[in-house]
C-alpha positions as CSV (number, residue, x, y, z in Angstrom):
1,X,-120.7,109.9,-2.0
2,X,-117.5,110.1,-0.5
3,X,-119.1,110.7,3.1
4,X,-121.2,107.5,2.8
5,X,-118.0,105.5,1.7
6,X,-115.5,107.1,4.5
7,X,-118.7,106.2,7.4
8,X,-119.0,103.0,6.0
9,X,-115.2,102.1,6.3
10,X,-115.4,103.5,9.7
11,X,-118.5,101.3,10.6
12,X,-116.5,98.5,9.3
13,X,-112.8,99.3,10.7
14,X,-114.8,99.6,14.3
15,X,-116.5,96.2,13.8
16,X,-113.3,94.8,13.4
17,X,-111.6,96.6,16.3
18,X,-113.9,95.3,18.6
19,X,-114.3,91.5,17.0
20,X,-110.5,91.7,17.3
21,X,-110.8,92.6,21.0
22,X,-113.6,90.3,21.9
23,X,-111.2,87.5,20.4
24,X,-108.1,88.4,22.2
25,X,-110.2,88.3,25.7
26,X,-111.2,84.8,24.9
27,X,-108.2,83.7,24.6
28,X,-106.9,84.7,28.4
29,X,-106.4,82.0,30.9
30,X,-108.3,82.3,33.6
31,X,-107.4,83.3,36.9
32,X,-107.3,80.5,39.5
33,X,-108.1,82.0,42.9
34,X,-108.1,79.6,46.1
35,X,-106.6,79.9,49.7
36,X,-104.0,77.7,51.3
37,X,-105.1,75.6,54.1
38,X,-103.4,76.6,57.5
39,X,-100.4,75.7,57.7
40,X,-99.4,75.5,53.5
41,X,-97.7,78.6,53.8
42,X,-94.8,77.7,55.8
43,X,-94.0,74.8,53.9
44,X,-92.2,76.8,51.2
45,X,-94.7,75.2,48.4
46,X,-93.6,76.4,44.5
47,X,-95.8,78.7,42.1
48,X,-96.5,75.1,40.7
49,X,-97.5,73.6,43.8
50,X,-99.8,76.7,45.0
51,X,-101.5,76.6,41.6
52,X,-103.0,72.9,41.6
53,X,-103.6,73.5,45.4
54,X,-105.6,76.5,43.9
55,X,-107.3,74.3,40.6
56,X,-107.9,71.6,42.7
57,X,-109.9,73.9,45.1
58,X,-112.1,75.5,42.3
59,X,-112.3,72.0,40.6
60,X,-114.5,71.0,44.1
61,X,-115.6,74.0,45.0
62,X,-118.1,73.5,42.0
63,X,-118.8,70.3,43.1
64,X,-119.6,70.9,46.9
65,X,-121.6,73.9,45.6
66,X,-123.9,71.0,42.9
67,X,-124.1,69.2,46.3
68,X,-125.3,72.0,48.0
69,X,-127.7,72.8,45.7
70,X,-129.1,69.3,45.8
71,X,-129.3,69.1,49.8
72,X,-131.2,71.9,49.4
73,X,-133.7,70.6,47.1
74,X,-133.8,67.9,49.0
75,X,-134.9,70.1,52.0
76,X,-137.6,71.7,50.5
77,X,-138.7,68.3,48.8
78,X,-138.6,67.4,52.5
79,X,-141.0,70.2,53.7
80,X,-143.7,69.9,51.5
81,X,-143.4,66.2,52.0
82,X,-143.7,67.0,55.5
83,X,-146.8,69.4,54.9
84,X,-149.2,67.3,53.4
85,X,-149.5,65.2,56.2
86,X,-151.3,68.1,57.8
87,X,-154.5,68.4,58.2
88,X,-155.9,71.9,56.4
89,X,-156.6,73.2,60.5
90,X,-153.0,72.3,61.1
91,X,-151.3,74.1,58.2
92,X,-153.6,77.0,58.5
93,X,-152.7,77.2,62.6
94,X,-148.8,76.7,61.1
95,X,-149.1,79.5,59.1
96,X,-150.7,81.8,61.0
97,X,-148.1,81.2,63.7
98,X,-145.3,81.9,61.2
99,X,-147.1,84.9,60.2
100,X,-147.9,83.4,56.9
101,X,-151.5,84.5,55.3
102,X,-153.5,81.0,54.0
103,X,-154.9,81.4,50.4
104,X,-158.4,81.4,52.0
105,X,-158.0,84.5,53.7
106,X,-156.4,86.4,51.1
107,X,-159.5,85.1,49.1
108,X,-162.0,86.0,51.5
109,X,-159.8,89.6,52.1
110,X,-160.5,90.4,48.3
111,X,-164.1,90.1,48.4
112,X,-164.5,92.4,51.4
């Protein structure tokens, strides 16, 4: 009896040890990383300074990467916009210049 209580307390005390630590790791700041234009540096900028250079750099970094992400939609949307106004001779001769097997042949490859 005393075995099962002693592993149960340790069950539990180790539970807590690492709830404990998964709570102290949320509450961490987190580390604002960036890189000073040319030329920042010699301006004798404060800590201060350097960190909202850095915040403000991560604040649109997000942003220009959501844009990013949307031009490239936008590119694909593009291409297969671009695609259908081929004819099926024309895609398949695209393909095969690319070095892109059509559907049909991998179709036709299958029942060979």
């Amino acid at each position: 009896m005393f075995r099962a209580t002693a592993l149960f307390g340790s069950v539990i005390l180790g539970l807590a040890v690492l709830v404990s630590a998964g709570a102290t790791q949320d509450t961490k700041k987190p580390k604002v990383k960036g890189m000073l234009p040319a030329g920042f540096k010699a301006l004798g900028l404060s800590k201060e300074q350097i960190l909202k250079i850095y915040t403000v750099q991560t604040d649109y970094r997000a942003k220009i990467a959501d844009l990013q992400k949307k031009i490239n939609d936008l590119k694909k949307e593009q291409s297969r916009e671009e695609f259908k106004i081929l004819t099926d001779e024309q895609r398949d001769k695209y393909l095969k210049a690319k070095g892109v097997e059509t559907k049909k042949k991998k179709v036709s490859d299958k029942e060979s």
